[in-house]
Structure formats: structure tokens, C-alpha cells
mmJSON file of the N, C-alpha and C atoms, coordinates in Angstrom:
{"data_MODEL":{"atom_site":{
"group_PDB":["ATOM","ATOM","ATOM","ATOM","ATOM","ATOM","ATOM","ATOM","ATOM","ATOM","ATOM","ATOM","ATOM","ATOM","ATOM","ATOM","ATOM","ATOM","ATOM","ATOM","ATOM","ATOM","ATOM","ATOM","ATOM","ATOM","ATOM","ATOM","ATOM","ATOM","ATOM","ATOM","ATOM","ATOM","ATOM","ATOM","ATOM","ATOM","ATOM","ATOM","ATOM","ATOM","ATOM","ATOM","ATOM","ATOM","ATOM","ATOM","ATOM","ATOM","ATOM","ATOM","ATOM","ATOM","ATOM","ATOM","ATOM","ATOM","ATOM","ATOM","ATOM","ATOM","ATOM","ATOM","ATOM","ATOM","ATOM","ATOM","ATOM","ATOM","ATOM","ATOM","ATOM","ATOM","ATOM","ATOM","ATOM","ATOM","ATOM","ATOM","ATOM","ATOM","ATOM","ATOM","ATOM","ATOM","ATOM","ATOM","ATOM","ATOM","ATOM","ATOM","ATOM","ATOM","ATOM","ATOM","ATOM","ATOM","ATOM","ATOM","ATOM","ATOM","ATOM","ATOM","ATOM","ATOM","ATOM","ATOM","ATOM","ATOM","ATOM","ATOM","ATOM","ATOM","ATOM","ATOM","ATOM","ATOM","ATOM","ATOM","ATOM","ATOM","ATOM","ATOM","ATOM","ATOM","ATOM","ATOM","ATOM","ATOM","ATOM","ATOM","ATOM","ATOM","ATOM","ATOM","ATOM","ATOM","ATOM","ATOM","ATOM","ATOM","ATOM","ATOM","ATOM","ATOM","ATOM","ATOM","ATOM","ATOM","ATOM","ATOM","ATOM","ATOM","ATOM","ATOM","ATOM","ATOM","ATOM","ATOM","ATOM","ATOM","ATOM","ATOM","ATOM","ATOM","ATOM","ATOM","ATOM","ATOM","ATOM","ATOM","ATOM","ATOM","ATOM","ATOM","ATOM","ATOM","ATOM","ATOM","ATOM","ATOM","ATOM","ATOM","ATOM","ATOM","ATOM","ATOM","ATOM","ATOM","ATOM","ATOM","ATOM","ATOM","ATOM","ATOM","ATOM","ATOM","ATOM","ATOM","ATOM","ATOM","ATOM","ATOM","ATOM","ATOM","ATOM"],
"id":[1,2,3,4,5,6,7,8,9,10,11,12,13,14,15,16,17,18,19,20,21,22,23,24,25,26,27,28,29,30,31,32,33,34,35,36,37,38,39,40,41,42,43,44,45,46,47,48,49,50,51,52,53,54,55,56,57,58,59,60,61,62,63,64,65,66,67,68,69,70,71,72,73,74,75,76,77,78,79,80,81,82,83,84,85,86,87,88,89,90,91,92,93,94,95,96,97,98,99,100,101,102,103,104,105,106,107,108,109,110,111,112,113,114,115,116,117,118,119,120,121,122,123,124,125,126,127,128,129,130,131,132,133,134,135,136,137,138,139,140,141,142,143,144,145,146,147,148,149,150,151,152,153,154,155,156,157,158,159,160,161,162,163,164,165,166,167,168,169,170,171,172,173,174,175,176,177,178,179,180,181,182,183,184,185,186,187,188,189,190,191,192,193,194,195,196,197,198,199,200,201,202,203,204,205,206,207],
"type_symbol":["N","C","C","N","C","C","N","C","C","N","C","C","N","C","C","N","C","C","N","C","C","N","C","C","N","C","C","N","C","C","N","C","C","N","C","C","N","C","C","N","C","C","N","C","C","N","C","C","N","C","C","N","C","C","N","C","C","N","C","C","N","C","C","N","C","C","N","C","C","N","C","C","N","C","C","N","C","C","N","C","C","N","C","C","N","C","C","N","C","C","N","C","C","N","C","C","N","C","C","N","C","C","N","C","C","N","C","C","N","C","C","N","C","C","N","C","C","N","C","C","N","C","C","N","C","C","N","C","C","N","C","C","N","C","C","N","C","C","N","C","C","N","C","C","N","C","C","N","C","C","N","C","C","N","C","C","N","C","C","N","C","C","N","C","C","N","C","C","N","C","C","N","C","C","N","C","C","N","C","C","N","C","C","N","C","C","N","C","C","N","C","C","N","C","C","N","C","C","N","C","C","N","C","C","N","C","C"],
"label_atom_id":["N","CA","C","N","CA","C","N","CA","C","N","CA","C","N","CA","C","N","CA","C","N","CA","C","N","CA","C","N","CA","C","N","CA","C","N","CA","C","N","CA","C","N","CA","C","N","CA","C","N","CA","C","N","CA","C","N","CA","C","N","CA","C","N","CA","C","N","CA","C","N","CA","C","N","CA","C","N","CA","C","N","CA","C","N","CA","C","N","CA","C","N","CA","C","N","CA","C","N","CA","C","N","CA","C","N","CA","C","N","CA","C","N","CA","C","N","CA","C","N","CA","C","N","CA","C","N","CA","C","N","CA","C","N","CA","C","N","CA","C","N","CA","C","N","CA","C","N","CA","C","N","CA","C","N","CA","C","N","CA","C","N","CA","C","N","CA","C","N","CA","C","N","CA","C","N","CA","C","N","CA","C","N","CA","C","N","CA","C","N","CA","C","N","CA","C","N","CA","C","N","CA","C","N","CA","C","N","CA","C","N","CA","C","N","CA","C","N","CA","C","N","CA","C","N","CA","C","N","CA","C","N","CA","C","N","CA","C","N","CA","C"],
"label_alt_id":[null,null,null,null,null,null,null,null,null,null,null,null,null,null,null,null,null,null,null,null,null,null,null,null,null,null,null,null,null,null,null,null,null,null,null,null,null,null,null,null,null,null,null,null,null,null,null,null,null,null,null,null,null,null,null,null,null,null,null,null,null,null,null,null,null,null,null,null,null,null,null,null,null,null,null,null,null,null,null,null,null,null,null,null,null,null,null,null,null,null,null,null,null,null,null,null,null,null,null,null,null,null,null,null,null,null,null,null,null,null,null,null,null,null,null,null,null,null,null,null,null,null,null,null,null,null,null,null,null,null,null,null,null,null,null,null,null,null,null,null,null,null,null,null,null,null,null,null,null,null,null,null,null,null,null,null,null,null,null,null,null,null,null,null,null,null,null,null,null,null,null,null,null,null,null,null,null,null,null,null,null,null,null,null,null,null,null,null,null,null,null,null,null,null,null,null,null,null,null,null,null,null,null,null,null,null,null],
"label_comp_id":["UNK","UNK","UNK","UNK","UNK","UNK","UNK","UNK","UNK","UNK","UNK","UNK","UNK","UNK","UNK","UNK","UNK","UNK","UNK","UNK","UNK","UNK","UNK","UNK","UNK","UNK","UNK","UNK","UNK","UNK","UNK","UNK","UNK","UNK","UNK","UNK","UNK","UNK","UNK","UNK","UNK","UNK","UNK","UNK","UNK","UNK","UNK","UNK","UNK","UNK","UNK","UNK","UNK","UNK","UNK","UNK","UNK","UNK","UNK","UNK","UNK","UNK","UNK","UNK","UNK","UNK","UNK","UNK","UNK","UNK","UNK","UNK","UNK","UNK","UNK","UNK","UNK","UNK","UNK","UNK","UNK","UNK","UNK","UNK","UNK","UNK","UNK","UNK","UNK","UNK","UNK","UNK","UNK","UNK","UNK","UNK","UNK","UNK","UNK","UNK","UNK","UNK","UNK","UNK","UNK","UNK","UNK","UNK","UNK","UNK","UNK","UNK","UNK","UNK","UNK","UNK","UNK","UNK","UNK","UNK","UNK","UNK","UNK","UNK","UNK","UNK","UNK","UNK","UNK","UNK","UNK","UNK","UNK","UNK","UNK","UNK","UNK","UNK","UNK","UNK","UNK","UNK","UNK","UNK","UNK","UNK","UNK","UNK","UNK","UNK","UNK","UNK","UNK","UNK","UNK","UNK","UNK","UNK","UNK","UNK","UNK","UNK","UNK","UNK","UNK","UNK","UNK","UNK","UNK","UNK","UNK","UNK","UNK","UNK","UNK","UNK","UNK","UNK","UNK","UNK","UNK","UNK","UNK","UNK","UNK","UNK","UNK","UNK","UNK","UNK","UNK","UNK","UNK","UNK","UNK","UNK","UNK","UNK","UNK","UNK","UNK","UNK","UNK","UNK","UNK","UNK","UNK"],
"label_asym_id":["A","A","A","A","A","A","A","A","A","A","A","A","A","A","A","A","A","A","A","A","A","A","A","A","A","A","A","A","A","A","A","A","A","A","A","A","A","A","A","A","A","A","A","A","A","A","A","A","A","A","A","A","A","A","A","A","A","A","A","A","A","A","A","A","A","A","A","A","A","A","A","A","A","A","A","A","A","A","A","A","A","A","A","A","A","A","A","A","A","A","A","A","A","A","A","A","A","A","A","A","A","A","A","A","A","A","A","A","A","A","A","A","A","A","A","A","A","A","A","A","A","A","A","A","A","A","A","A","A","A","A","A","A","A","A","A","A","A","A","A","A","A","A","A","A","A","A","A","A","A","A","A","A","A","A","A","A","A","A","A","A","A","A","A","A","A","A","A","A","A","A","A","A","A","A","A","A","A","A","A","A","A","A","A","A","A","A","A","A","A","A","A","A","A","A","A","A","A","A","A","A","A","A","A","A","A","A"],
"label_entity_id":["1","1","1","1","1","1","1","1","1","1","1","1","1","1","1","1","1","1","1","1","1","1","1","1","1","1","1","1","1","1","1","1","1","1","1","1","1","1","1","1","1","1","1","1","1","1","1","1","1","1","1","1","1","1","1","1","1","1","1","1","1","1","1","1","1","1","1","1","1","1","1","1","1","1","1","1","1","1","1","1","1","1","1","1","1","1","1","1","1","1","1","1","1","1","1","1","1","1","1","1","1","1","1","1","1","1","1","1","1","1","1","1","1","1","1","1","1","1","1","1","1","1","1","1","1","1","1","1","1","1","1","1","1","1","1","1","1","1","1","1","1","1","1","1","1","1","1","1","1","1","1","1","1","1","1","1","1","1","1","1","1","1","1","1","1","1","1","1","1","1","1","1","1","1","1","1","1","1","1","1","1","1","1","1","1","1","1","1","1","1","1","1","1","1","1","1","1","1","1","1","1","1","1","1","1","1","1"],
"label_seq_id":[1,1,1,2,2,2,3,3,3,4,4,4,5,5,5,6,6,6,7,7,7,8,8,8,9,9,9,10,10,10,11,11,11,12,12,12,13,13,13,14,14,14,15,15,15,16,16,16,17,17,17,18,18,18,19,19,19,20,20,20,21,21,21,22,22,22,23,23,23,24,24,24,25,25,25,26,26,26,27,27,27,28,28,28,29,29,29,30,30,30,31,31,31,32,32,32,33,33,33,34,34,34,35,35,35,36,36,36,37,37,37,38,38,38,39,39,39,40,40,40,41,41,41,42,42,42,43,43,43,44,44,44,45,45,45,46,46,46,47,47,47,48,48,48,49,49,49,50,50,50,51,51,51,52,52,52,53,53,53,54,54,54,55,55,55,56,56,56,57,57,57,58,58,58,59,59,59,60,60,60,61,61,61,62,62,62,63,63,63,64,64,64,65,65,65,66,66,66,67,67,67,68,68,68,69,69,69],
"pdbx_PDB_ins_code":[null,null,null,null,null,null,null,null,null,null,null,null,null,null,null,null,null,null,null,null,null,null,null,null,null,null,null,null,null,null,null,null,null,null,null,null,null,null,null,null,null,null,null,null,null,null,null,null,null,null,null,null,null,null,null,null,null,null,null,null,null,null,null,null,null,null,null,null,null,null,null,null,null,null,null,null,null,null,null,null,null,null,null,null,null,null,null,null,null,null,null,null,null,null,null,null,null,null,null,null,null,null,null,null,null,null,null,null,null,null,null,null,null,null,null,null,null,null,null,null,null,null,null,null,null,null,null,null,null,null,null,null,null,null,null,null,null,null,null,null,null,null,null,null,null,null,null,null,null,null,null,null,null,null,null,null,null,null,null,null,null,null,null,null,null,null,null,null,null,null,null,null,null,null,null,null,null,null,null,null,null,null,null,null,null,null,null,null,null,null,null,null,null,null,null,null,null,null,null,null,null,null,null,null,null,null,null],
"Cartn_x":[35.382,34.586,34.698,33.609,33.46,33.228,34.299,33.684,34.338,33.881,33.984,35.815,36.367,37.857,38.241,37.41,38.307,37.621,38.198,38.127,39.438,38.515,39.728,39.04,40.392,40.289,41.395,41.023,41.525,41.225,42.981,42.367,43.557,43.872,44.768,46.01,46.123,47.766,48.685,47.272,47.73,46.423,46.432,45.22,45.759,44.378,44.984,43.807,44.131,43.267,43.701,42.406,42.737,41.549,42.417,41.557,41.215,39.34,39.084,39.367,40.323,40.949,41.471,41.891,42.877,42.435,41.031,40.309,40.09,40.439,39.941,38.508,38.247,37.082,36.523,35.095,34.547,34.426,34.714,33.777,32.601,31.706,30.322,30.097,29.858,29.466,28.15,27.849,26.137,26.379,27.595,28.257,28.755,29.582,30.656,31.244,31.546,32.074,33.958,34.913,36.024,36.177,36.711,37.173,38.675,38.68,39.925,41.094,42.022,42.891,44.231,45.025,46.345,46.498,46.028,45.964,46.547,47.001,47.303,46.755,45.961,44.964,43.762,43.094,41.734,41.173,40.081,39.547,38.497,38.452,36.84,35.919,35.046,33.528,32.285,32.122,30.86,29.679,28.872,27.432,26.613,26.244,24.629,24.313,25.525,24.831,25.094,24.853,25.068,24.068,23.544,22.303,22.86,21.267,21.614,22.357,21.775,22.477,24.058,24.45,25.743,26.372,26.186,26.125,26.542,25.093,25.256,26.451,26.829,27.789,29.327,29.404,30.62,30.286,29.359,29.573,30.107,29.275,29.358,30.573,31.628,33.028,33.659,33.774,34.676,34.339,33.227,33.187,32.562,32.901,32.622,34.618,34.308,35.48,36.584,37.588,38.661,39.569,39.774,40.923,42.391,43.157,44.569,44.747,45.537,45.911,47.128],
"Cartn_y":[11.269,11.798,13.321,13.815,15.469,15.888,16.988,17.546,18.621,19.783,21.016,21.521,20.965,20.933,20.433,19.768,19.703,18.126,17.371,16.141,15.019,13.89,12.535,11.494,11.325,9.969,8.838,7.576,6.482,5.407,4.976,3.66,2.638,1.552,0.645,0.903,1.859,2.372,3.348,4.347,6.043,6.388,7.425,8.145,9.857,10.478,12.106,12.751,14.295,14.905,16.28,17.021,18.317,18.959,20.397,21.263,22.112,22.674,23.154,24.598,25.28,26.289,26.601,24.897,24.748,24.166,23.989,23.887,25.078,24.927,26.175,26.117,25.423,25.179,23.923,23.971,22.828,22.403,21.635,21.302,20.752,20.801,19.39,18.938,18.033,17.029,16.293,15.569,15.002,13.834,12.833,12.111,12.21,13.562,13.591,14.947,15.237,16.577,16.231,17.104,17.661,18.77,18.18,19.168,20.132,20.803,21.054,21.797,21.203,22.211,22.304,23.262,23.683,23.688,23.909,24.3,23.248,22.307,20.989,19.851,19.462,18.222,18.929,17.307,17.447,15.866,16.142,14.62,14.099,13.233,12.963,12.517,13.141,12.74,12.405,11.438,10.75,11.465,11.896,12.29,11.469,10.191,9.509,9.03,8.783,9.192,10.061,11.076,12.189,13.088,13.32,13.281,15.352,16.141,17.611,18.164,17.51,18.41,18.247,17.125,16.839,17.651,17.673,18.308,20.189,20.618,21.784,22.565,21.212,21.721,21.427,20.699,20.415,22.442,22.616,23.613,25.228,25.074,26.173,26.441,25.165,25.48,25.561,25.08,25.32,26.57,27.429,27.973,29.779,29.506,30.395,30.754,32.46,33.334,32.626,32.506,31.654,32.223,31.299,32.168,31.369,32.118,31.302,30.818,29.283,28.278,28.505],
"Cartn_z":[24.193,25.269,25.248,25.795,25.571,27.023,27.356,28.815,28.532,29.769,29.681,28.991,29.526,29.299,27.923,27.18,25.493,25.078,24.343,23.819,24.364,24.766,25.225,23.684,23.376,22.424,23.199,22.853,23.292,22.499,22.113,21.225,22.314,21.828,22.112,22.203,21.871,21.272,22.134,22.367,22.848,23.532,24.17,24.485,24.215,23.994,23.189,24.018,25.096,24.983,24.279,24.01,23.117,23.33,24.079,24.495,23.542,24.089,23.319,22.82,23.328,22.804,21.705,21.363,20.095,19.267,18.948,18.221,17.08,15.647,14.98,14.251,13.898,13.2,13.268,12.904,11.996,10.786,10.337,8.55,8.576,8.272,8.518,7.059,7.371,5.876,6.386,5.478,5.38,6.525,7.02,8.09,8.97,8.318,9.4,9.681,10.818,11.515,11.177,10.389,10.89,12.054,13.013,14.101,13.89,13.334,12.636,13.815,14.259,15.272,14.406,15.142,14.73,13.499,12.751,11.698,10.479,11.054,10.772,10.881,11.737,12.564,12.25,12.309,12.353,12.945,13.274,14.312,13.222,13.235,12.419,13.555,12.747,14.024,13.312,13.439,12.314,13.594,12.617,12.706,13.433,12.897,12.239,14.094,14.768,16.735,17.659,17.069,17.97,17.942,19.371,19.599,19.139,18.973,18.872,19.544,21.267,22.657,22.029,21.695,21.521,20.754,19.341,18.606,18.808,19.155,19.868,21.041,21.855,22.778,21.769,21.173,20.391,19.727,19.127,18.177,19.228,20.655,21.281,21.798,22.16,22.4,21.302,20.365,19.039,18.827,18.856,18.185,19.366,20.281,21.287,21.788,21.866,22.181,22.739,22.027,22.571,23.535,24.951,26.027,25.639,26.081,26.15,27.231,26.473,27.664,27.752],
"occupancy":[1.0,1.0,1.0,1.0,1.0,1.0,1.0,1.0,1.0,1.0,1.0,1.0,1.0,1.0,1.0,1.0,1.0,1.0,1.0,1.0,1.0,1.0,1.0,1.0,1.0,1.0,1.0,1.0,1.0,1.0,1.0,1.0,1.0,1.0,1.0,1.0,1.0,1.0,1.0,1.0,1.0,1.0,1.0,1.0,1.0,1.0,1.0,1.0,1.0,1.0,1.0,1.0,1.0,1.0,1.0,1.0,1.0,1.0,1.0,1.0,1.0,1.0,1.0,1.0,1.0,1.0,1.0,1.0,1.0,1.0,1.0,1.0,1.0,1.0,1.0,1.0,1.0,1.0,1.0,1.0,1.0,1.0,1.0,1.0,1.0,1.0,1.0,1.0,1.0,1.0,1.0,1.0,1.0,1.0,1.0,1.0,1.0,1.0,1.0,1.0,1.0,1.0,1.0,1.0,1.0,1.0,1.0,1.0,1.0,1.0,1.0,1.0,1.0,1.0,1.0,1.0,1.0,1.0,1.0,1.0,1.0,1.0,1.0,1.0,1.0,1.0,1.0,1.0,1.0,1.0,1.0,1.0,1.0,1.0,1.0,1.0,1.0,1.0,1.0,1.0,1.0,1.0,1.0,1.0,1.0,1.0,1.0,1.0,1.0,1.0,1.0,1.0,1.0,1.0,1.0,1.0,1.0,1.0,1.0,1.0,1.0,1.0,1.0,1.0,1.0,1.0,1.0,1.0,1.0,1.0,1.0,1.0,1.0,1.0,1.0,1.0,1.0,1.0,1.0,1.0,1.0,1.0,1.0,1.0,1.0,1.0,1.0,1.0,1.0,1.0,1.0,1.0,1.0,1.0,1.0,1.0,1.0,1.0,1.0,1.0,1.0,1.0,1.0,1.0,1.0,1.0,1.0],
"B_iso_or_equiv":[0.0,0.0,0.0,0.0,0.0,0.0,0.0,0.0,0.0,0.0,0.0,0.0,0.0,0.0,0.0,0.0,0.0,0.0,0.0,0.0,0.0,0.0,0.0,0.0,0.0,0.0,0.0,0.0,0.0,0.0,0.0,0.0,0.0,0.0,0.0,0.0,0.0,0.0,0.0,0.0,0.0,0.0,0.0,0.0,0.0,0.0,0.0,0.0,0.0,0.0,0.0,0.0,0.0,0.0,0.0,0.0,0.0,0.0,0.0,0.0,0.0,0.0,0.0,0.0,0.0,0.0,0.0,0.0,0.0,0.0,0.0,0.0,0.0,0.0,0.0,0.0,0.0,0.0,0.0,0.0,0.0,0.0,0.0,0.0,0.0,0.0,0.0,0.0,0.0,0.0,0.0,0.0,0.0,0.0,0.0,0.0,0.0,0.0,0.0,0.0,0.0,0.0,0.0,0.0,0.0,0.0,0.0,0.0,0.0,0.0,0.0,0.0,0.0,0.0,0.0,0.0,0.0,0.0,0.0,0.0,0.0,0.0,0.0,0.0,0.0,0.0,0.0,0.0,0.0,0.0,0.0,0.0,0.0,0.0,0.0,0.0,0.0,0.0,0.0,0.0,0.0,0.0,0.0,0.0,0.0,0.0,0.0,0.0,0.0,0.0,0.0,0.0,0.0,0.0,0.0,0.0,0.0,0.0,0.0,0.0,0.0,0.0,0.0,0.0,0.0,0.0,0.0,0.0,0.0,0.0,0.0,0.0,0.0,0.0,0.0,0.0,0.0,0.0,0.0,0.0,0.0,0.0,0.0,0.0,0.0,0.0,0.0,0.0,0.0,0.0,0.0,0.0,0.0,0.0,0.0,0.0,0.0,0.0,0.0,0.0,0.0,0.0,0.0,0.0,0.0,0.0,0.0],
"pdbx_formal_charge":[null,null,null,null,null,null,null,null,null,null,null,null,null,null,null,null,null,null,null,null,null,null,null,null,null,null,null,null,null,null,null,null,null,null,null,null,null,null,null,null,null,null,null,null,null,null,null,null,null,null,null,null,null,null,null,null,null,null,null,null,null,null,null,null,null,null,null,null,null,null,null,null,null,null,null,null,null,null,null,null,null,null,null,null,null,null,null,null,null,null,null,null,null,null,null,null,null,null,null,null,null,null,null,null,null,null,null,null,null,null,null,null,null,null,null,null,null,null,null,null,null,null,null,null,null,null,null,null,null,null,null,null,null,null,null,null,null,null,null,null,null,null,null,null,null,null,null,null,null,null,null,null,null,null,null,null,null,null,null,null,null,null,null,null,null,null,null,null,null,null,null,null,null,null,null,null,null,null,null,null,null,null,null,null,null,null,null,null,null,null,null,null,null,null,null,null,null,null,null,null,null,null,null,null,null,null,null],
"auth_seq_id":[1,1,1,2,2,2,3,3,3,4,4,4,5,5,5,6,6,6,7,7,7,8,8,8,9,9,9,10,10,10,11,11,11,12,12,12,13,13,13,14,14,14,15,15,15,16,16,16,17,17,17,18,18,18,19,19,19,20,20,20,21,21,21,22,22,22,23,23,23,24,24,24,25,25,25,26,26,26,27,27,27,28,28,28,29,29,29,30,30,30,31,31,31,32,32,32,33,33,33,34,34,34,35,35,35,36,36,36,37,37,37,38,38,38,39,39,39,40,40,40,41,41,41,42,42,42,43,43,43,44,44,44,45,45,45,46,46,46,47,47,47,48,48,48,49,49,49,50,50,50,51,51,51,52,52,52,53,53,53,54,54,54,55,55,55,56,56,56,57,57,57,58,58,58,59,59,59,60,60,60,61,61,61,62,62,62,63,63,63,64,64,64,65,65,65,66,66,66,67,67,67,68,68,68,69,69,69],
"auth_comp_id":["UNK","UNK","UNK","UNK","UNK","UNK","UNK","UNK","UNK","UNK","UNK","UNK","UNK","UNK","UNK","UNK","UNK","UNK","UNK","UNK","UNK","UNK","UNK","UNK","UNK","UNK","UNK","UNK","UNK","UNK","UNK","UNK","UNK","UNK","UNK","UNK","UNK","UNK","UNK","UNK","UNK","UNK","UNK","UNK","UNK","UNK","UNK","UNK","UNK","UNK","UNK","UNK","UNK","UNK","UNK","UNK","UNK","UNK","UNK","UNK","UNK","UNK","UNK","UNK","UNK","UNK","UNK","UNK","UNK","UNK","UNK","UNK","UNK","UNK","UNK","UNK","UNK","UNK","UNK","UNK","UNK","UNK","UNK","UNK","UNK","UNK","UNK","UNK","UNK","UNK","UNK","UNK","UNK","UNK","UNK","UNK","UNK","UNK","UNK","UNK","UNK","UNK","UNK","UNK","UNK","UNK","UNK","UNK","UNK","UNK","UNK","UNK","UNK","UNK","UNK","UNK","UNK","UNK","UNK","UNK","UNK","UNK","UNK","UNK","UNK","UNK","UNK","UNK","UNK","UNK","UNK","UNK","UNK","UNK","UNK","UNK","UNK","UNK","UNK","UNK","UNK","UNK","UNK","UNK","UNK","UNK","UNK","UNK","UNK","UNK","UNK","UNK","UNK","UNK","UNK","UNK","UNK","UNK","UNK","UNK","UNK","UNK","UNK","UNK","UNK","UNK","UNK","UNK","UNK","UNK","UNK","UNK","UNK","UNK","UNK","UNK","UNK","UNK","UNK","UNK","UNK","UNK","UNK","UNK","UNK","UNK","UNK","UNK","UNK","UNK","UNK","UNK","UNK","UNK","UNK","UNK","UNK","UNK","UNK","UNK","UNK","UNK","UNK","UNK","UNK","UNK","UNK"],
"auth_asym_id":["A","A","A","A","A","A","A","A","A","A","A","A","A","A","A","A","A","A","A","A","A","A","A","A","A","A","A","A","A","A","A","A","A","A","A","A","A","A","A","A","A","A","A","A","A","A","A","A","A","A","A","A","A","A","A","A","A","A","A","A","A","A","A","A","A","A","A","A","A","A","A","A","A","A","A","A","A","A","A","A","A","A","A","A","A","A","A","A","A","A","A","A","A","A","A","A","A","A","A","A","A","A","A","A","A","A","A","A","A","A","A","A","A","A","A","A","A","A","A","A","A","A","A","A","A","A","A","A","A","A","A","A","A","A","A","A","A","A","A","A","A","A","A","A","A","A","A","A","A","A","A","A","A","A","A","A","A","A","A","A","A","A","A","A","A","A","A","A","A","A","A","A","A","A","A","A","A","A","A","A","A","A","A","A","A","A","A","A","A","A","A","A","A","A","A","A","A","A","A","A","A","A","A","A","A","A","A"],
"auth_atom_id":["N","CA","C","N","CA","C","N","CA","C","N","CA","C","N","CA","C","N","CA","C","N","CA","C","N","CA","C","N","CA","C","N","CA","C","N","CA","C","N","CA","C","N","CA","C","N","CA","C","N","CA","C","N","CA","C","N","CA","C","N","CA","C","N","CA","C","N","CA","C","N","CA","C","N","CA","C","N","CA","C","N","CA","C","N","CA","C","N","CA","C","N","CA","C","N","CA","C","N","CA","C","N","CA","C","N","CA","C","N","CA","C","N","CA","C","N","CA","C","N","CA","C","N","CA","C","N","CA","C","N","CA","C","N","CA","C","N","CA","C","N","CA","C","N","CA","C","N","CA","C","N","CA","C","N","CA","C","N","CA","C","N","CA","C","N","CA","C","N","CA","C","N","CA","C","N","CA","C","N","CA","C","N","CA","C","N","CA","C","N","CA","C","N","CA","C","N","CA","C","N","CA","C","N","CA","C","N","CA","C","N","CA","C","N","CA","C","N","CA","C","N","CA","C","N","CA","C","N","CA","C","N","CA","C","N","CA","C","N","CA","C"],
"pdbx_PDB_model_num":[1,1,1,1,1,1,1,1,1,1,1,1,1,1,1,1,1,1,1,1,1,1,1,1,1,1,1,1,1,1,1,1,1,1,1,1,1,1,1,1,1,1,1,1,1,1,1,1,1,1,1,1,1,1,1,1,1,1,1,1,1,1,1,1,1,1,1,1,1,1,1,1,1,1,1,1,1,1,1,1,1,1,1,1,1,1,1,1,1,1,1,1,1,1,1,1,1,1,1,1,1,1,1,1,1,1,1,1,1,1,1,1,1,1,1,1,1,1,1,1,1,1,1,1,1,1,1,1,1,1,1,1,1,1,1,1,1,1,1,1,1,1,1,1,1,1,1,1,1,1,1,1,1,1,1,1,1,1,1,1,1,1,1,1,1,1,1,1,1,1,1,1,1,1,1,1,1,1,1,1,1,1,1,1,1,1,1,1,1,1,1,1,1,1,1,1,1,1,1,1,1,1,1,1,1,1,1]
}}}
């Protein structure tokens, strides 16, 4: 899930959020988005349903002036 505050993942196991501060980059591929943080991690994010708006706001926080948390 995506909201102003960062990324929530949730599987069966754990739940992870990660703000978008600590996000360093993207990779994009022809499928799939790497969300790359700490310089160590990265999220995978398959492409093929994600609408532009989506898309677009994923790109404008990753990639818009970073504040410290």
C-alpha cells in the first residue's frame, strides 16, 4: 500500500513499513520497478497493474528532495 508517509507490505509472516525518505532510487525494467533503499534493500514492484497515477506518485516521492526523519 502507498500513502503519503512511505510503503506498508504485509504478508503472513511480518508486516514492513518504509518511509519514503529512505528510499534511494529506482531501477525500472520492462515488469518490474526496484525500489532500492539503504543502500542494501530493494522491494520488487511488478509493473503490468499499476495504473500511471500510480506509477507517477511512486516516482515523485522517491525521487523528490529528501527531508530527514
Amino acid at each position: 500500500m502507498f500513502n503519503d508517509e512511505g510503503v506498508s507490505v504485509e504478508s503472513d509472516l511480518a508486516k514492513s513499513e518504509i518511509k519514503w525518505a529512505l528510499f534511494d532510487e529506482i531501477l525500472k525494467f520492462k515488469d518490474l520497478w526496484l525500489l532500492i533503499y539503504s543502500r542494501s534493500g530493494y522491494m520488487t514492484l511488478p509493473t503490468s497493474d499499476m495504473t500511471e497515477e500510480c506509477k507517477l506518485f511512486i516516482e515523485q516521492k522517491i525521487l523528490s528532495p529528501k527531508k530527514i526523519v
